[in-house]
ZALOKE-7843 format. One record per residue (C-alpha): x, y, z. Coordinates in steps of 0.5 Angstrom, whole numbers, padded with zeros to 4 digits, always signed. Each point is the difference from the previous one (the first is absolute). Layout:
XYZ
...
// end
This chain:
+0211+0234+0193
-0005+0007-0002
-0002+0005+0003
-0004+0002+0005
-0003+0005+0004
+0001-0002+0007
+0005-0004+0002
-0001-0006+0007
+0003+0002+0006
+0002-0007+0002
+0005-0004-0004
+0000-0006+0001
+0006-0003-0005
-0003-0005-0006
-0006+0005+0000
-0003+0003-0005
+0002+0009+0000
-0004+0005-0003
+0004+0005-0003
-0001+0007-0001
+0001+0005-0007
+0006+0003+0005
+0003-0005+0002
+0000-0003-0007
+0003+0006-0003
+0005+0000+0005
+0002-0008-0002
+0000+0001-0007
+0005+0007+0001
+0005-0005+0004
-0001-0006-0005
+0001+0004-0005
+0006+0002+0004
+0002-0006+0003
-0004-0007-0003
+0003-0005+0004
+0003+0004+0007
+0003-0003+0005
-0003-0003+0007
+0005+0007+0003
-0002+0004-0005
-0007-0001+0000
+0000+0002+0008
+0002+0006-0003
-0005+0002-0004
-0006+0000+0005
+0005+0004+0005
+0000+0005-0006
-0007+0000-0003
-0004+0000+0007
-0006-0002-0005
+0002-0006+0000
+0002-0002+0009
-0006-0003+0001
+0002-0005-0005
+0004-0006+0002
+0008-0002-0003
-0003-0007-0002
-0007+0003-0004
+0005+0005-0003
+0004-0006-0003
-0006-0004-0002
-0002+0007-0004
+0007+0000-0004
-0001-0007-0001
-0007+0001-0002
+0002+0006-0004
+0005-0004-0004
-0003-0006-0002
-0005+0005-0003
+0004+0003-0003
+0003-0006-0003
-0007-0002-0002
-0001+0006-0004
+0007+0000-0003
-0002-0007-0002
-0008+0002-0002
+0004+0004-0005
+0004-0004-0003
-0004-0006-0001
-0004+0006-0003
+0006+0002-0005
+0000-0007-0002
-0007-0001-0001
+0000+0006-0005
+0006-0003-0003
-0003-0007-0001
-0007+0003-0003
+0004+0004-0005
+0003-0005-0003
-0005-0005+0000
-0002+0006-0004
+0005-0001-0004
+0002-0007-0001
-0008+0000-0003
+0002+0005-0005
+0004-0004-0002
-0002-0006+0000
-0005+0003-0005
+0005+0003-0005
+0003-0008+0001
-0007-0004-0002
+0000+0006-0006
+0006-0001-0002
+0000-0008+0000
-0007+0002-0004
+0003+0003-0005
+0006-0005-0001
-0005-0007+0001
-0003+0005-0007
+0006+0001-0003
+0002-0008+0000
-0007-0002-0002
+0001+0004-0006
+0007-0002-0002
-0003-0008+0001
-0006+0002-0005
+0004+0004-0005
+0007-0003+0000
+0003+0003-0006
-0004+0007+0002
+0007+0004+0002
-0004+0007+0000
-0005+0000+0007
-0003+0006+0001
-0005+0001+0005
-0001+0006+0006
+0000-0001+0007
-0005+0006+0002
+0002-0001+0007
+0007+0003-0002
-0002+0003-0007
+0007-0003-0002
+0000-0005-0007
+0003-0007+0000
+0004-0001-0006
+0003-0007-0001
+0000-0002+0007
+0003+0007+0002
-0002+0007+0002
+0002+0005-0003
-0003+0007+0002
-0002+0006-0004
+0006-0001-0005
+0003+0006-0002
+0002+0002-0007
-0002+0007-0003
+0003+0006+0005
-0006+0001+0006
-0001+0008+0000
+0003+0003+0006
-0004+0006+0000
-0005+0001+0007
-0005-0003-0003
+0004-0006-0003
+0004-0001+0007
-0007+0000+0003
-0002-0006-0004
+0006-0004+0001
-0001+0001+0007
-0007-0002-0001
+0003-0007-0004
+0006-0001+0006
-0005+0000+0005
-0005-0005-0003
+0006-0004-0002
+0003+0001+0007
-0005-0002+0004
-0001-0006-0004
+0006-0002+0002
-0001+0001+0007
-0006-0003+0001
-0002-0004-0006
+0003-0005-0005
+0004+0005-0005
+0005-0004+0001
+0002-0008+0002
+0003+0002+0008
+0003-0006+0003
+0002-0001+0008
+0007+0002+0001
+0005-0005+0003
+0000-0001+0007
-0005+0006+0001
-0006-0003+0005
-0005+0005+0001
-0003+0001+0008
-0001+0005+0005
+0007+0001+0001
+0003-0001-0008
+0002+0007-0003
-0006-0003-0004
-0002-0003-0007
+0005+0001-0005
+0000-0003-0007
+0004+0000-0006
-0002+0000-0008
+0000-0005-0004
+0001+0001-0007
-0003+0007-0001
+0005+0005-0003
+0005+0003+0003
+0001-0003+0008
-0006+0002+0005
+0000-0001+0009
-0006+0002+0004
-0001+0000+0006
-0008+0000+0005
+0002+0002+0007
-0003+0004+0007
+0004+0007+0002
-0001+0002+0006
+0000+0008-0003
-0006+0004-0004
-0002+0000-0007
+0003+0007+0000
+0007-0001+0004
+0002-0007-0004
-0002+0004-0008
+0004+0005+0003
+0006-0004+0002
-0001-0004-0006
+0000+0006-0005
+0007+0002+0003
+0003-0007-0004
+0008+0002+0002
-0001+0000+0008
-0003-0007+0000
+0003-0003-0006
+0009-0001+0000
+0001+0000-0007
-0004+0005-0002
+0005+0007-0001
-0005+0006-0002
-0007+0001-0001
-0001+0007-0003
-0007+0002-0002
+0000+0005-0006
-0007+0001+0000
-0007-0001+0003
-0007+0002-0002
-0007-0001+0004
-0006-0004-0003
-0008+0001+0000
-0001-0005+0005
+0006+0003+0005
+0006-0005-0002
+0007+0002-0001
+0003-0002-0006
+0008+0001+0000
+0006-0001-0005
+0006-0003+0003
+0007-0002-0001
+0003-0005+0004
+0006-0003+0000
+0003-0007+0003
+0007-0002+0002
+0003-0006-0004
+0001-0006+0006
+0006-0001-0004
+0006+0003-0003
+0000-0005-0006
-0008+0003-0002
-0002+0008-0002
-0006+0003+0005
-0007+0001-0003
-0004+0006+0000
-0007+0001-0001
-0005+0005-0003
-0006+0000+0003
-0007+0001+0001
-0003-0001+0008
-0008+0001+0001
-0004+0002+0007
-0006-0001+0001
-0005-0003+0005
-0005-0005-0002
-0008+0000+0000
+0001-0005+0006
+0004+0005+0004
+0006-0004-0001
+0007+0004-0003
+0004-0002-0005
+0006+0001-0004
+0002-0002-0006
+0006+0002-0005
+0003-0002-0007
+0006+0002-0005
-0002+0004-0005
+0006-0002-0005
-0005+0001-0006
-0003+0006+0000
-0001+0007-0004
-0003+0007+0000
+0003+0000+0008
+0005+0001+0005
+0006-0005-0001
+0007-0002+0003
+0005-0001-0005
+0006-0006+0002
+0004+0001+0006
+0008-0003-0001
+0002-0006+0003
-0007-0002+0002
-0005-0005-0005
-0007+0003+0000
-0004-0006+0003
-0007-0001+0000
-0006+0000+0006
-0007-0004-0003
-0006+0003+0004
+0002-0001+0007
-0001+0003+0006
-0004+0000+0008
-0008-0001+0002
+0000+0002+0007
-0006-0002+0004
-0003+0002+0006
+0000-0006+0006
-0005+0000+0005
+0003+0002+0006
+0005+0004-0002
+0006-0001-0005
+0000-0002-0008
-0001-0005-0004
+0005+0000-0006
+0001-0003-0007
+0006+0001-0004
+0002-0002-0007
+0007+0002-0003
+0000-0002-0007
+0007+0002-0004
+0003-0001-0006
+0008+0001+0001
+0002-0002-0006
+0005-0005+0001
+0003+0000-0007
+0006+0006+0002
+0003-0004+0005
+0005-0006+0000
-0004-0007-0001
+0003-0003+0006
-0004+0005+0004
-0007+0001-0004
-0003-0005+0006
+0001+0007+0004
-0005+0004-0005
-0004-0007-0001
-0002-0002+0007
-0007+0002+0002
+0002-0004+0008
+0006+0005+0000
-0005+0006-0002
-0004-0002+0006
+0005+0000+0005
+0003+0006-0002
-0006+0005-0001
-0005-0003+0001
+0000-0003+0008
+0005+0006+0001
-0006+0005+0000
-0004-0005+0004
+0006-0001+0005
+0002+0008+0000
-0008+0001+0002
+0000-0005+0005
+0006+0002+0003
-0003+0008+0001
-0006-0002+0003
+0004-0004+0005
+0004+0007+0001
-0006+0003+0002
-0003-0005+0004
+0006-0001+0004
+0004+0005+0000
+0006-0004+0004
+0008+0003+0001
+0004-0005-0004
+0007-0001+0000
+0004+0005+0002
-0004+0004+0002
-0003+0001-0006
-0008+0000-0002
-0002-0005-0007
-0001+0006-0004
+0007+0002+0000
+0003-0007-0001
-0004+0000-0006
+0002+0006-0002
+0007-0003+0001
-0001-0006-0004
-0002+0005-0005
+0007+0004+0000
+0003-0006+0000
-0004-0004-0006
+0000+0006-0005
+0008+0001+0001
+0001-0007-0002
-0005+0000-0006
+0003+0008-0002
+0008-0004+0001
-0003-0005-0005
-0003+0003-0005
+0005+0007+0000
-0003+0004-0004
+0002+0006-0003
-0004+0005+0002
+0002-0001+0007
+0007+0001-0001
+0003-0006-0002
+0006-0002-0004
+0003-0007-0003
+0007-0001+0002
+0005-0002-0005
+0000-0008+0000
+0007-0003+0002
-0002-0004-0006
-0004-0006+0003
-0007+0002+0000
-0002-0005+0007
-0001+0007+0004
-0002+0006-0002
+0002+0006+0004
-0005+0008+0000
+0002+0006+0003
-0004+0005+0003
+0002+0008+0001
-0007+0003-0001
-0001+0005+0007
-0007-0004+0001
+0004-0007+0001
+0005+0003+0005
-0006+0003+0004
+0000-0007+0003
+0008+0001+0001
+0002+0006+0000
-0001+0007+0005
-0002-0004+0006
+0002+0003+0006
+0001-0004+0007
+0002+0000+0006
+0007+0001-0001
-0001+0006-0003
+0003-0002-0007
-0004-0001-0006
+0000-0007-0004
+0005+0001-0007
-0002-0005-0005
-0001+0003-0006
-0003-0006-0004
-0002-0007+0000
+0001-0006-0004
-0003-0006-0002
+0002-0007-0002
-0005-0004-0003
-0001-0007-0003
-0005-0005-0002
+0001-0008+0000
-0004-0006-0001
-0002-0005+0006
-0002-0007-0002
-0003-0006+0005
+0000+0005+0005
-0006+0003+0005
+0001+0007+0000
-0003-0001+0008
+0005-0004+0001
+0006+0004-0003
-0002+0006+0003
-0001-0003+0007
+0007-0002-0001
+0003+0007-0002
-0004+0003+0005
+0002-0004+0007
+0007-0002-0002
+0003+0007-0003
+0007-0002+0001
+0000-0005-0005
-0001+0006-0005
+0001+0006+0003
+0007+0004+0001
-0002+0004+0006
+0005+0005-0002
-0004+0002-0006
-0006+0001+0006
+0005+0004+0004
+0002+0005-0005
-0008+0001-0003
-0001+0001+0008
+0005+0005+0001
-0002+0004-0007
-0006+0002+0003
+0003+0003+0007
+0007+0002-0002
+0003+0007+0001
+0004+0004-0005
+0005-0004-0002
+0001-0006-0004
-0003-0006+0001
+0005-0006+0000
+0000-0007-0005
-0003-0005+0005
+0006-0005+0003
-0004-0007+0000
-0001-0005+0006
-0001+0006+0005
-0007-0003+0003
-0003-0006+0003
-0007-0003-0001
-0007+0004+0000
-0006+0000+0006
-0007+0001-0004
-0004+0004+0004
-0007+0000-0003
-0005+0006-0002
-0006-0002-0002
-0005-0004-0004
-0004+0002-0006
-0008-0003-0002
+0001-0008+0000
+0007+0000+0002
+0003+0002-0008
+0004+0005+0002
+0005+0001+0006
+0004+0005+0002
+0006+0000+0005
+0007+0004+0002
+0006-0005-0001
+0005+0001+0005
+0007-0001-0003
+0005+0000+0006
+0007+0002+0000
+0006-0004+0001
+0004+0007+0003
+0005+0001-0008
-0004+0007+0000
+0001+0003+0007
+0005+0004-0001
-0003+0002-0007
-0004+0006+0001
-0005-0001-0006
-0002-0007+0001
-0005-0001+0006
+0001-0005+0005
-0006-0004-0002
-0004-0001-0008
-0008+0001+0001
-0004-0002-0007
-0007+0001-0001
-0002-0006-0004
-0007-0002-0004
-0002-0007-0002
-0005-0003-0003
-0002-0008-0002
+0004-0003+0003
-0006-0004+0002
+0000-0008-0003
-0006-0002+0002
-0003+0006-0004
-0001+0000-0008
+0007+0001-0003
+0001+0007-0001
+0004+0006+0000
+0006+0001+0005
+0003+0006+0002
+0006+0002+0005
+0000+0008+0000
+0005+0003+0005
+0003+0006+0001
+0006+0002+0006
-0004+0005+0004
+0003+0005+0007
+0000-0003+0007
-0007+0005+0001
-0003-0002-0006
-0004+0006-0001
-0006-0001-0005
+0004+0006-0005
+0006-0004+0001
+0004-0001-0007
-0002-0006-0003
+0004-0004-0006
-0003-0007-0001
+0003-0005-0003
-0002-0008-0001
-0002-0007-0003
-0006-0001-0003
-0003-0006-0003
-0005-0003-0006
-0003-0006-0001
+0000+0000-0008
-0006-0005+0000
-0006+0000+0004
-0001-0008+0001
-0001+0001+0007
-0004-0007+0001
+0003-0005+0004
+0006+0003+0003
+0002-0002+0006
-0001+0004+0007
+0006-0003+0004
+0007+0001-0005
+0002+0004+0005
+0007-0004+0000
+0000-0005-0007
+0003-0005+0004
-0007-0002-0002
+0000-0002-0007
+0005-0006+0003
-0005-0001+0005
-0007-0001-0004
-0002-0007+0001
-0001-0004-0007
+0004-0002-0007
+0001+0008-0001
+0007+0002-0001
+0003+0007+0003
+0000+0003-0007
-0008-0001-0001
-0001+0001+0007
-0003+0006+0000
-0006-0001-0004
-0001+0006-0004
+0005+0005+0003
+0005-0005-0005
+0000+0005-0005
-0002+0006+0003
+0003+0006-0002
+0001+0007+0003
+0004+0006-0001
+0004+0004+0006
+0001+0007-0001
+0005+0004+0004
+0001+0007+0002
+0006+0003+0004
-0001+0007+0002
+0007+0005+0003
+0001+0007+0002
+0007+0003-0001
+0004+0006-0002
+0000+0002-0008
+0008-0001+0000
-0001-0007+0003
-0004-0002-0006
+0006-0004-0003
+0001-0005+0006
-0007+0000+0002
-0002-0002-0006
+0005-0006+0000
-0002-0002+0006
-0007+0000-0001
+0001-0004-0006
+0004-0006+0003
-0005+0000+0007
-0005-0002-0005
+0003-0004-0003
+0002-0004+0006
-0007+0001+0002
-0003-0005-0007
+0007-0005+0001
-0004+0000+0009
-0007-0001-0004
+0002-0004-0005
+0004-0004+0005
-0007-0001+0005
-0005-0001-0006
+0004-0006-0002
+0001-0003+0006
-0009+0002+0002
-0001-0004-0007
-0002-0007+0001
+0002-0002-0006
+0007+0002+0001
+0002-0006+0004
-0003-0007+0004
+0001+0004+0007
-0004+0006-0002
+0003+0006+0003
+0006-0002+0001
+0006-0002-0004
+0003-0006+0003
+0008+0002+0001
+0005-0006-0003
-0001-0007+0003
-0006+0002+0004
-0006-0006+0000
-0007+0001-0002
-0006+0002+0003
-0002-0007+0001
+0007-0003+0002
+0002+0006+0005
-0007-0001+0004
+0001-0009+0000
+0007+0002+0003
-0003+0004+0005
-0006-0004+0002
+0006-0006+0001
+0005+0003+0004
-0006+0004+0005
-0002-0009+0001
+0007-0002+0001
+0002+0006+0005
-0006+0001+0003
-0004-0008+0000
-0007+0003-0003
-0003+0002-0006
+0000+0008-0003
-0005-0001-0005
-0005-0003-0002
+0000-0001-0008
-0006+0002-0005
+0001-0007-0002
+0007+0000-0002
+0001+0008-0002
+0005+0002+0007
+0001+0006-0003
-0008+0002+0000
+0001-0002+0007
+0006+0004+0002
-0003+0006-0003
-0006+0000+0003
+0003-0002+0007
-0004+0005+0005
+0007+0001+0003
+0005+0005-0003
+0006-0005-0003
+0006+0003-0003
+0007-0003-0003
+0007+0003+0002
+0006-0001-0005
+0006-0003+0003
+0005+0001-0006
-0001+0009+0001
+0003+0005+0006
-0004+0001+0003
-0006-0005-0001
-0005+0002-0005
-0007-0002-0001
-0001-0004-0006
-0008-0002+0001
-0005+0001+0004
-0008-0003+0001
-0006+0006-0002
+0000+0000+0009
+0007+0001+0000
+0000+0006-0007
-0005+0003+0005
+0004+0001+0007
+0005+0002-0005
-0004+0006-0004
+0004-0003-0005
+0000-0003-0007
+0003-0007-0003
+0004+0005-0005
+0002+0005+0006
+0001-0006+0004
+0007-0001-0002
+0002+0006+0003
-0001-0001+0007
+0005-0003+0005
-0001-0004+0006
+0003+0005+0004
-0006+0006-0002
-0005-0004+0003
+0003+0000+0007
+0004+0007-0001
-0002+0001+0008
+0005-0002+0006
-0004-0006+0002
-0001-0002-0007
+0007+0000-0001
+0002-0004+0007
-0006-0005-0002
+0003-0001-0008
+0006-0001+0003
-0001-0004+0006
-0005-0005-0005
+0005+0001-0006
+0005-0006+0002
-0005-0005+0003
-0004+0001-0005
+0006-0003-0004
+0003-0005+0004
-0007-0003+0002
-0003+0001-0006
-0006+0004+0003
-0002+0005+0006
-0007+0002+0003
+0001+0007+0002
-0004+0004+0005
-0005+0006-0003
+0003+0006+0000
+0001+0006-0005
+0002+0002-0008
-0001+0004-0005
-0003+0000-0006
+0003+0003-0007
-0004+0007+0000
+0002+0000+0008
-0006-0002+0004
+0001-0004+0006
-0002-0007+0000
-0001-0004+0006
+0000-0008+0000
-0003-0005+0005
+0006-0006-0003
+0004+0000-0005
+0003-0007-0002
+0006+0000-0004
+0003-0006-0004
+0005-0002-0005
-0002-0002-0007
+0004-0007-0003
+0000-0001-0007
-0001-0006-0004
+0007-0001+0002
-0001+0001+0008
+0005+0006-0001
-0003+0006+0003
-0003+0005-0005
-0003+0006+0004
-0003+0001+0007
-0008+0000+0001
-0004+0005+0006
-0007-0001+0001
-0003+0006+0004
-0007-0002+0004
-0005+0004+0002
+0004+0007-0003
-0004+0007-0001
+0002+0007+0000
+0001+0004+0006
// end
């Protein structure tokens, strides 16, 4: 309803009213203040705004109502808006791209035609004047250099002229053969379009995508490379001088964290070049400058491999509507001769390259345009912006722990004699700014003087690092000693005296309380709440409960195999943001990069022994069968110089203990470790297919009706897709345990086949009308044979309630008719 200048004097209710500005402004004060008020609420408002007492209660409602749904509309208008902008953009986009295609197709329709005509020919040497690259059997090889380039100011200028044509040849042209990455779909919500090199030097990613930031605030983030990329350590630049046509030339050494303890780190000599195009577009571009004379140099840094960047880099576009429209190409040369054989794949994959830097830059731009639109409170009362640099912290003390350079402070250990582990200590007074002098509520000052890390590496066969993570993260208790956390906790907040070795089994199971999400889901962050069993309550110096700051990515199966990082830290009960931070935790790569065809659904490997077809368990996996990847561990402990000794000892055994738990999982994750993939049959248990014919025989003869209905003849097929949760409990243990359980029942438990074993009956119906149901039913269900009981309450693993509307439980008969275990089916079952 608009404004008017007079207003009827009679108001008949479904008549149309005329406003005046005065009342107007009046309403839109009170909707500002209240947009939804209450019937009570708005007879207060025309008693206290008399401009409006003329005005009926029920036209005043009809007004709000009007008012918000203009609201809505405008709310809506803007967004479809939004939305347009985005679509025409990358329509925009895609086009270019299909351009660059139809080039490159081109250019390689030529080069087979000239293969065809002159067989014998190995030397094709044509120009591509749409990227000025030359083609030379087959492959691109881009301004080879063999004489020193002059590194004065006007041989730098020429070499930045040289990358920024090569660069945007890259980028836009067909310098090099780019092919779509696996498992990439490009489309208005993807983070964009992402290829991989194929068969030019060195390893190369480039990425097309929309940022909803200004040209000038996504170069600036872009330039800043240690704030959105992890690995990269330092970025110094030396020097910088200014160009005619008003860019910036700058000298930079930058330095990068090894993945790996088995593997050096790279650092880069470089030269990167600013500067706008003719259409208005902004560009950066860089390079290595490893051959060079008559200039600036960097000589060799110790404990790092001089790589090498070929012409790289970032053109930033504006988009119509606001935003930017970006390309990148990363172009390196790691030099994968100086690391161990078994480990090359890392410094040869284009695919993890994408991952790791490419898309990183894309996701962190995404993730800062999102801050800025919607500048929510997250978890714990925490805006985004701190939880990143949270995330930060966390991940640059694991690659500092990993890497244990010398220059930080850190010193080797003398080996016990078996080199599985390697232990460093640091001393140096910039490490114990995060553990020491810390002042807290108590008064006393925290005493650790030192921290030491215990590290190791190890090699994963037939594992998906998804799935292996996801298991170490959800069931902690498989490998983690909760004391070691309890002694890492009370380092950070002890009082002055000394901090007592750990006594093990003192807390029970872990609560996850979630924090926050990054762009796409790739990274979490959330606090893991140990609780105490009560050992340490009359123990001063350790807390009553353990809170963990933990960071995990690529846990993801449905994306492409990535990656996977769990980083966690113990943190106080007030979890400031300057609180000291010690991280530690598993980080795991895939050694190959053949990503097509994995299975989405691996989350249990029952799997492999479920696939219909003359597969066997051990090539069930398809291309995962011979997959490798590598394992890296890094434990981090505050403590006094005096317990050094002891600390060390216990360290070292904790990591060792840690691998024997990892080793243990992976073995039993690995589909070709055994039939019934996730789970080691105990001695003279069935198999697979027998066990489910049992219990689909015993559930007709006690109940008169059929449990499944087979996939032809596969019962076990049937079993595991059984809607309702099915689980198996011995009878030979006391107390019962489950010895299996169907993907519904895997779920209601938060379990897994491998952490199966470790669940009793009792667990689940730890609650008192669990209990009096368990042992009401318990006989029946033994002399009779079976038992319907009524719905009620259980827990799951993890310790969340879970309600049933039935469960139906029978006893299993072998071939034999002797019992063999007891079978429940939950219907109906959710989460409270």
């Amino acid at each position: 309803m608009g404004g008017g200048s007079n207003m009827s004097n009679n108001i008949d209710n479904g008549k149309y009213v005329r406003y005046t500005p005065e009342q107007v402004e009046a309403l839109e004060r009170l909707y500002n203040d209240c947009p939804k008020p209450s019937s009570m609420r708005r007879q207060q408002l025309i008693r206290e705004c008399p401009i409006l007492s003329n005005i009926e209660p029920k036209q005043i409602k009809v007004w709000f109502q009007n008012r918000r749904c203009r609201e809505k509309q405008r709310k809506e208008a803007s967004r479809l808006q939004a939305v347009n902008r985005k679509l025409t953009a990358m329509n925009k986009l895609l086009m270019e791209e299909n351009d660059r295609l139809q080039k490159q197709v081109s250019h390689l329709v030529y080069e087979n035609s000239y293969f065809r005509q002159h067989p014998q020919n190995g030397n094709l040497a044509t120009t591509d004047t749409s990227c000025e690259s030359v083609v030379t059997s087959g492959q691109h090889h881009l301004t080879p250099q063999h004489q020193p380039r002059d590194a004065s100011p006007a041989g730098l200028l020429s070499i930045a002229d040289e990358t920024l044509t090569e660069f945007i040849s890259k980028a836009t042209g067909t310098a090099v053969e780019w092919v779509q990455m696996p498992g990439m779909k490009p489309g208005p919500d993807s983070i964009g379009i992402v290829a991989i090199s194929h068969g030019c030097t060195g390893i190369a990613a480039r990425a097309c995508g929309l940022v909803g930031l200004d040209p000038t605030r996504v170069a600036e983030i872009l330039k800043d490379r240690p704030c959105w990329l992890r690995d990269c350590r330092s970025l110094d630049i030396v020097n910088v001088l200014s160009t005619a046509n008003g860019g910036t030339l700058e000298l930079i050494y930058m330095q990068l964290y090894a993945p790996t303890t088995l593997a050096p780190a790279r650092d880069f000599w470089m030269l990167r070049y600013t500067s706008i195009m003719e259409d208005g577009s902004l560009v950066i571009c860089e390079r290595s400058l490893n051959n060079t004379q008559n200039g600036p140099s960097m000589p060799p840094s110790p404990h790092f491999v001089r790589a090498e960047i070929l012409p790289s880099g970032y053109l930033i576009r504006p988009c119509e509507g606001g935003g930017s429209i970006l390309h990148i190409v990363d172009h390196f040369d790691l030099e994968p001769w100086s690391v161990p054989e078994v480990l090359r794949s890392l410094y040869e994959s284009s695919t993890l390259l994408a991952q790791r830097t490419t898309m990183a830059a894309l996701r962190y731009l995404r993730q800062i345009s999102q801050e800025i639109s919607q500048p929510n409170v997250t978890g714990w009362g925490r805006r985004p912006a701190a939880l990143r640099a949270l995330s930060q912290r966390l991940s640059k003390g694991f690659n500092e722990a990993v890497n244990g350079f010398s220059d930080e402070g850190w010193s080797m250990l003398e080996s016990d004699g078996i080199d599985d582990v390697t232990l460093l200590v640091n001393t140096s007074p910039t490490k114990m700014m995060m553990t020491s002098s810390l002042p807290f509520s108590n008064g006393f000052t925290s005493m650790p003087s030192a921290v030491l890390c215990a590290k190791a590496s190890m090699l994963l066969q037939n594992v998906p690092p998804s799935i292996l993570l996801r298991f170490l993260r959800e069931h902690r208790q498989e490998w983690a000693d909760n004391s070691i956390d309890a002694y890492s906790a009370a380092a950070i907040k002890a009082g002055p005296c000394s901090l007592p070795i750990p006594r093990p089994g003192s807390f029970g199971g872990q609560v996850i309380l979630p924090l926050a999400h990054t762009i796409e889901n790739e990274e979490f962050m959330e606090v893991i709440k140990l609780e105490s069993l009560g050992h340490y309550q009359e123990d001063m110096m350790m807390p009553a409960d353990i809170f963990l700051l933990q960071m995990c990515s690529g846990v993801d199966e449905n994306a492409v195999e990535s990656c996977a990082e769990l980083i966690f830290a113990p943190i106080d009960a007030s979890f400031s943001d300057d609180a000291p931070i010690i991280p530690s935790g598993f980080r795991i790569i895939p050694l190959d990069s053949k990503s097509e065809g994995l299975s989405p659904n691996r989350t249990l490997d029952l799997a492999s022994a479920l696939d219909v077809g003359s597969r066997t368990a051990g090539d069930s996996c398809g291309s995962r069968g011979n997959s490798k990847s590598v394992m890296t561990i890094a434990f981090q402990l505050a403590f006094e110089m005096h317990m050094q000794e002891n600390v060390a000892s216990m360290a070292r055994q904790y990591v060792r203990s840690v691998i024997a738990s990892v080793q243990r999982v992976a073995l039993a994750l690995s589909p070709s470790s055994h039939q019934l993939s996730g789970l080691r049959p105990p001695p003279a248990s069935p198999e697979a297919h027998t066990l489910a014919r049992w219990i689909s025989h015993s559930y007709r003869c006690y109940l008169g009706v059929d449990l499944l209905k087979p996939h032809g003849t596969d019962l076990l097929k049937s079993l595991w897709h059984h809607p309702d949760a099915v689980m198996c409990c011995s009878l030979k243990a006391l107390p019962p345990v489950f010895t299996f359980a169907n993907q519904a029942g895997l779920d209601m438990l938060e379990t897994t086949l491998v952490a199966l074993q470790d669940i009793t009956l009792e667990k689940i119906f730890d609650n008192n009308s669990g209990k009096k149901t368990l042992c009401s039913e318990f006989p029946q269900i033994m002399q009779q044979g079976f038992s319907c009981i009524d719905g009620g309450i259980c827990m799951s693993s993890m310790g969340r309630a879970v309600t049933y509307e039935k469960a139906v439980a029978w006893k299993v008969l072998n071939d034999d008719e002797d019992p063999h275990c007891i079978c429940f089916m939950f219907l109906n079952w959710s989460f409270i």
